[in-house]
Phi, psi and omega in degrees: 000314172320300219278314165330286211281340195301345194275326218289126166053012187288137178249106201303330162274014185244311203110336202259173191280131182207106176200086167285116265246144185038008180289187199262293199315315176255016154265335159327292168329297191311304168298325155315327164308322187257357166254001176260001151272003188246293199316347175255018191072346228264127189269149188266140159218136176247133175246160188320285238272005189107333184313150157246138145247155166235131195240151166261144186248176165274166201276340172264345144123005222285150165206041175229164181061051184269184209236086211275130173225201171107208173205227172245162161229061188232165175216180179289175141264160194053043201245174177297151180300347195260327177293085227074294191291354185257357182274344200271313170295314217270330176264015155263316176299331176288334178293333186286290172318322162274021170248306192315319206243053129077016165295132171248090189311108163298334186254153163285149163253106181246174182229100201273174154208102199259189211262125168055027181277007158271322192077025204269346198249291182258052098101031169214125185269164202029060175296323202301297188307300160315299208285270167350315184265009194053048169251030155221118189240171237299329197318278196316327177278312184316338213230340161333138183233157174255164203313318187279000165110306170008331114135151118341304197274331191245003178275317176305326188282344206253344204282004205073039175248164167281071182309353175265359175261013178286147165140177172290149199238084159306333172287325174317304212289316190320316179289351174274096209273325191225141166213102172260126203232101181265162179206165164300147151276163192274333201231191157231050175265011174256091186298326155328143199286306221204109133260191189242150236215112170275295205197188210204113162313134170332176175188157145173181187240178168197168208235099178267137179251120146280111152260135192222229203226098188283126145214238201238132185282337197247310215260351189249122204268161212282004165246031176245028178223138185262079168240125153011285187295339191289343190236352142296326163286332159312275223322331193273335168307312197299316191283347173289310164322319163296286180334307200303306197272335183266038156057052184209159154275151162233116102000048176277124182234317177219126187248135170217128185237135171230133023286320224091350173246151180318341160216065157225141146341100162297121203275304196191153197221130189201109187244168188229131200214110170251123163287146146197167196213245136254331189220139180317300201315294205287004178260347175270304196305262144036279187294317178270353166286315160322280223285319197300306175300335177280322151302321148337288177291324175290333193281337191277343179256011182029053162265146156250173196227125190238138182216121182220154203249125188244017176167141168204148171214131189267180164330107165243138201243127187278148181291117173315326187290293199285323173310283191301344172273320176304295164347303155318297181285007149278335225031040165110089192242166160268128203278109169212165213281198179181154196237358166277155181248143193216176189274336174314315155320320183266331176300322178329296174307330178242344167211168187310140178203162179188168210207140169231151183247142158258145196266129190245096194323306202280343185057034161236146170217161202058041180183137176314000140301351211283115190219163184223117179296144203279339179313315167285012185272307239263298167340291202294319189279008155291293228300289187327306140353308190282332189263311191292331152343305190255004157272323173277008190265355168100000000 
């Protein structure tokens, strides 16, 4: 299974990954999904927001309290082979495992691949997830545009979905009684083969506009110009700086410069600034301390600055009762918080939810260094095994 997905959307001079929510590269995923769930029998469910689920069902027919596991399969761009798609292998191979060894589920077992949970195409991470659970709303996603100008609504529309049945699905949600979600770990606080995930940092992204005056690069002399770039780049000192003192990380990852060309005066400038922190307060302080110096920085270049919060998920603290039994049922792993954001996170508000980590030798993710040792892959697909074993047995 492993071996299938690595070519899908790999850019053979980097290494790293571009499988964008609905692009060619990830509607593959998607069919590798749906053919390693038919090949197990496995009944496909597609819901209004793009998610797949594959359910294994019990032999009586049951179709509640089920017990959900799986991940994403989209990436950043250039981002790592690991990120999503090992949470998704490792719970087809666990399904495998618990068949080998003749388990009968009293609970349904599913297997999810949920929709866009990077944010890498319409710029709100786990929208599939966020739309299902109603922590967004359907209005608001319909009207998301992708780089090329493109809509939400209408990429959904071309893939053959409804954008107007988006929004949450209570009868699903009502049948998921549980959601364990393995991922790679991200960072290197896990010395270990398979730990369990306590709580998941504040986070969000936010979206700054700088508008100035587009000119002549040679002809406009410099205290006649309304440029951009100059109070972005504050901007960007300022959010490393902000980050420093409130104990939090900042982020600028992504900039669109308009027209874009070398010798022209930049028109408008719109960075993307992802935050996070240990705590709400210092990740808010951290974004309005950004915002304050980038006005600062602007009024002498009759730039104006526009600020808008284009996602936030406050502390999620994973349910202690489903940590500590998964914990049990492991014997005993080590439990740490993570500053990556997952649908589990966004799920967390409406059923019981938790996470096991696989241990990441380089401690980089989201760039083609991002790796697992496979012993340790094969580690992570026992423990899962091991936790669904003992959530489905009834």
């Amino acid at each position: 299974m492993w071996a299938a997905l690595l070519p899908v959307g790999r850019d053979d001079s980097t290494g790293g990954y571009h499988r964008f929510a609905w692009t060619p590269p990830e509607l593959e995923c998607r069919a590798w999904f749906l053919d390693e769930a038919r090949r197990r029998d496995l009944t496909v469910e597609h819901d209004p927001n793009g998610n797949m689920f594959a359910w294994w069902y019990p032999e009586d027919g049951t179709r509640d309290d089920a017990v959900l596991t799986g991940s994403h399969l989209d990436s950043v761009p250039g981002g790592g082979a690991f990120d999503g798609p090992l949470g998704v292998v490792s719970a087809f191979a666990a399904v495998d495992r618990l068949r080998e060894r003749g388990f009968a589920p009293a609970r349904p077992i599913g297997i999810a691949a949920f929709a866009e949970e990077e944010g890498a195409r319409f710029g709100v991470a786990c929208l599939g997830s966020r739309l299902l659970s109603g922590a967004i709303d359907p209005a608001r996603a319909r009207g998301l545009t992708d780089a090329d100008g493109r809509t939400f609504a209408e990429v959904m529309h071309n893939a053959g979905l409804d954008p107007e049945a988006i929004g949450p699905d209570e009868g699903l949600l009502g049948r998921i009684g549980r959601y364990v979600e393995l991922h790679v770990e991200q960072g290197r606080a896990l010395q270990e083969p398979v730990g369990v995930a306590s709580a998941i940092v504040p986070h969000g992204r936010w979206r700054f506009d700088f508008t100035g005056e587009g000119n002549h690069a040679g002809t406009t002399l410099l205290g006649d110009r309304r440029d951009p770039m100059l109070p972005f780049a504050a901007m960007v000192l300022a959010a490393r700086e902000a980050a420093e003192r409130n104990g939090a990380v900042a982020t600028v990852g992504k900039v669109r410069v308009v027209p874009g060309g070398v010798n022209a005066i930049a028109s408008s400038v719109s960075a993307w600034l992802d935050a996070r922190g240990p705590a709400d307060d210092a990740v808010r302080r951290t974004v309005a301390e950004t915002d304050e110096a980038a006005r600062v920085a602007a009024r002498p270049h009759r730039v104006s600055v526009d600020l808008a919060e284009e996602s936030y998920t406050e502390i999620v603290d994973f349910n202690l009762a489903l940590r500590d039994r998964i914990g049990k049922a492991l014997g005993g792993v080590p439990v740490l918080p993570t500053g990556a954001g997952h649908d589990a996170g966004i799920l967390s508000s409406r059923v019981p939810t938790a996470m096991l980590f696989v241990r990441n030798p380089s401690g980089v993710s989201h760039a083609p260094a991002e790796s697992a040792e496979p012993a340790d892959c094969l580690a992570g697909v026992e423990a899962l095994t091991a936790v669904l074993d003992d959530l489905a047995r009834g």
